[in-house]
C-alpha positions as CSV (number, residue, x, y, z in Angstrom):
1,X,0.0,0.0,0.0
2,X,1.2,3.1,-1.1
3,X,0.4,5.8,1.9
4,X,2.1,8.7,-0.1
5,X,-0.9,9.3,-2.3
6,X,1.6,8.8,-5.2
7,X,4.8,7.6,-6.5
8,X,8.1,9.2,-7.3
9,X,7.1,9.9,-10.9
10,X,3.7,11.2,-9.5
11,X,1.6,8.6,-10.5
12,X,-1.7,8.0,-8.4
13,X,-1.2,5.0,-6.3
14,X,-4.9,3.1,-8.0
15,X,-7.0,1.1,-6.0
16,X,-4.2,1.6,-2.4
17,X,-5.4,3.0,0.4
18,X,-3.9,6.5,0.6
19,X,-3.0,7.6,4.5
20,X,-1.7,11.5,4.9
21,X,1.4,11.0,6.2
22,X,1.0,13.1,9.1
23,X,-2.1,11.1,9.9
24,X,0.2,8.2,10.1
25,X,2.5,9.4,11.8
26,X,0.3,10.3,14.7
27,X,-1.6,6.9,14.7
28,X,2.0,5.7,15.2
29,X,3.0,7.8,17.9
30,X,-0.6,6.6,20.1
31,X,0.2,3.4,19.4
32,X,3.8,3.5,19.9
33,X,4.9,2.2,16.8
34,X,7.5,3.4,14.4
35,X,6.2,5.0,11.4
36,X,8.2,5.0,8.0
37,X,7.1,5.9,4.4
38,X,8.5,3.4,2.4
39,X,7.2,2.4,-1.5
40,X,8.0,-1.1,-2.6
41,X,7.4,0.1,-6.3
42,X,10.6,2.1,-6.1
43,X,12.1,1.5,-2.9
44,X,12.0,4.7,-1.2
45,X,12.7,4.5,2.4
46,X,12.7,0.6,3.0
47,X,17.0,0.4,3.8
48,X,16.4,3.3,6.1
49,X,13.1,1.7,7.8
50,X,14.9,-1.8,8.1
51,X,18.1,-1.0,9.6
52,X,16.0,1.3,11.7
53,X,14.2,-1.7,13.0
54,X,17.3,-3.7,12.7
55,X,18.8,-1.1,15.3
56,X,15.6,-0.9,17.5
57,X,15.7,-4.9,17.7
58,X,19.1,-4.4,18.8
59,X,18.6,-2.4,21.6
60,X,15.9,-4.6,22.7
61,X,18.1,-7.3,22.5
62,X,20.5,-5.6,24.9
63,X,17.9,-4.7,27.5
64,X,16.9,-8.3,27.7
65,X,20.5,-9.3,28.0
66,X,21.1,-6.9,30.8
67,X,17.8,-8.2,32.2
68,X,18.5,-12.0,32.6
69,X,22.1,-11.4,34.4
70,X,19.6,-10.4,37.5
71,X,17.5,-13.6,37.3
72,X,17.9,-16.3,39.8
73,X,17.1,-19.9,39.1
74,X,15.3,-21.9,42.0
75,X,16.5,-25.4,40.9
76,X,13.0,-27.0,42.1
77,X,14.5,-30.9,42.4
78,X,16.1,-31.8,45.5
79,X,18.9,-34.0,45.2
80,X,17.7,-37.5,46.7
81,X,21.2,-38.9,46.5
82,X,22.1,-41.8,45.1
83,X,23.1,-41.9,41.3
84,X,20.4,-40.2,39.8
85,X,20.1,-37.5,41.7
């Protein structure tokens, strides 16, 4: 779906459904979301938007990271002895 109205050579985008781009923008920002006008037809904007998201993902990653050096495992089996455990 083209949400610029039209493409680079100004070309309507036909049957797409055609979001202002400040409208989506600010649904973005309520939800939380990133917002990004990209066109698949010519490529505008989709390296930017994916290493955006790449770089987002990232920093997720890092948080969780950081996050699981505080957890503590309960080990819920008690040792019976003998050789099983």
């Amino acid at each position: 779906m083209d949400l610029r109205g039209q493409d680079a050579e100004g070309a309507s985008s036909g049957d797409g459904v055609v979001i202002d781009g400040h409208e989506g923008e600010s649904l973005a920002n309520q939800c939380g979301a990133f917002f990004s006008e990209v066109s698949s037809r010519n490529g505008h904007g989709i390296s930017e938007s994916v290493q955006l998201i790449a770089q987002e993902l990232a920093k997720l990653e890092d948080k969780e990271l950081e996050n699981a050096k505080n957890v503590v495992l309960k080990n819920s089996r008690k040792k019976k002895g003998g050789c099983c455990g």
